[in-house]
C-alpha positions in Angstrom: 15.6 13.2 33.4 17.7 11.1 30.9 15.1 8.3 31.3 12.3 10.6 30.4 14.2 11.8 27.3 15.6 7.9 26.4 11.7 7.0 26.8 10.7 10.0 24.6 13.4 8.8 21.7 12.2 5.3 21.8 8.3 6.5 21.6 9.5 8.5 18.3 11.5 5.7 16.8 8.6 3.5 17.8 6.2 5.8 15.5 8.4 6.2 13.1 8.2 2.7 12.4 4.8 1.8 13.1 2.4 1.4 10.4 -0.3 4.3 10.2 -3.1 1.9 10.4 -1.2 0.8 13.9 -0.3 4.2 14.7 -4.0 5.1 13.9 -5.4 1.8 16.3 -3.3 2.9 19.7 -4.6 6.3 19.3 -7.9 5.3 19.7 -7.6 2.9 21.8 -5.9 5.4 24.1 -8.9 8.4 23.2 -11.7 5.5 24.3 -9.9 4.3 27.5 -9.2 8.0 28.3 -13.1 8.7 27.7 -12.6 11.5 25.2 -15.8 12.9 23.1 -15.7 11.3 19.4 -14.4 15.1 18.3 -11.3 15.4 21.0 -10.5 11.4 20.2 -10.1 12.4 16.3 -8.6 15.3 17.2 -6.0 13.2 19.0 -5.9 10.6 17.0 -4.9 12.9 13.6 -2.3 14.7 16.3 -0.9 11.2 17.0 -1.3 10.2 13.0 0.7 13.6 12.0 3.7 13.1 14.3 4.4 9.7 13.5 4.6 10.5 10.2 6.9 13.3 10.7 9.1 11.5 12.7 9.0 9.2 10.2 10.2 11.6 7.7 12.7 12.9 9.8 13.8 9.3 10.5 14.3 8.7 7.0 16.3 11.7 6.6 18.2 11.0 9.1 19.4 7.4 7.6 20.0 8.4 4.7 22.3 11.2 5.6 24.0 8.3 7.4 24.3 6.1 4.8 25.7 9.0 2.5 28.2 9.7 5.2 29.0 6.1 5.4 29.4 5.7 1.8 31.4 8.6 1.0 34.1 8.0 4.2 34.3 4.3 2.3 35.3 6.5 -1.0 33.4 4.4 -3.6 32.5 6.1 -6.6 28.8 7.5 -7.0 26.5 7.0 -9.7 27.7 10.0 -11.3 31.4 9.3 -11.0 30.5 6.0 -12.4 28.3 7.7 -15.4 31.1 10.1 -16.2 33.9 7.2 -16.3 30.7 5.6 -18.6 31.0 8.9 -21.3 34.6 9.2 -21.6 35.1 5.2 -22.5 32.2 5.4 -25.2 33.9 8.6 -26.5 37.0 6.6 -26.4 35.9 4.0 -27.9 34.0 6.5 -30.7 37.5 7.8 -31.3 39.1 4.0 -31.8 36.0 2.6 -34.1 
């Protein structure tokens, strides 16, 4: 059962990171060796198309919720904290010129 799932999880990743035009080839590939009728291979293949791109998204999501997670346990300053700091030294400095 784990191996099925482990296989499963690497398939995704795998789609995730495919490009569609590669995504799009296999799917075909697998519709012609299958023997499908032109209509049930495009189905298949826009099935196949639409969940690697989904899992892509989701992938995407996924690492950048990490990365923000990584970045705020290393407690460096964001953009905004940065931009903030930014206004108060120009008003600062307004209030010294």
């Amino acid at each position: 059962m784990f191996d099925l799932i482990k296989k499963a999880m690497l398939t995704g990743v795998g789609l995730a990171v495919t490009s569609k035009e590669k995504v799009e080839e296999m799917a075909r590939e697998m519709a012609e060796s299958a023997k499908l009728s032109s209509e049930k291979g495009q189905e298949f293949v826009d099935e196949v198309v639409g969940r690697s791109e989904k899992v892509r998204a989701e992938l995407e999501d996924m690492v950048q919720t990490a990365v923000k997670e990584a970045l705020k346990k290393a407690d460096l300053p964001s953009r905004e904290d940065i931009a903030g700091l930014q206004k108060r030294l120009e008003q600062i400095e307004g209030k010294l010129g």
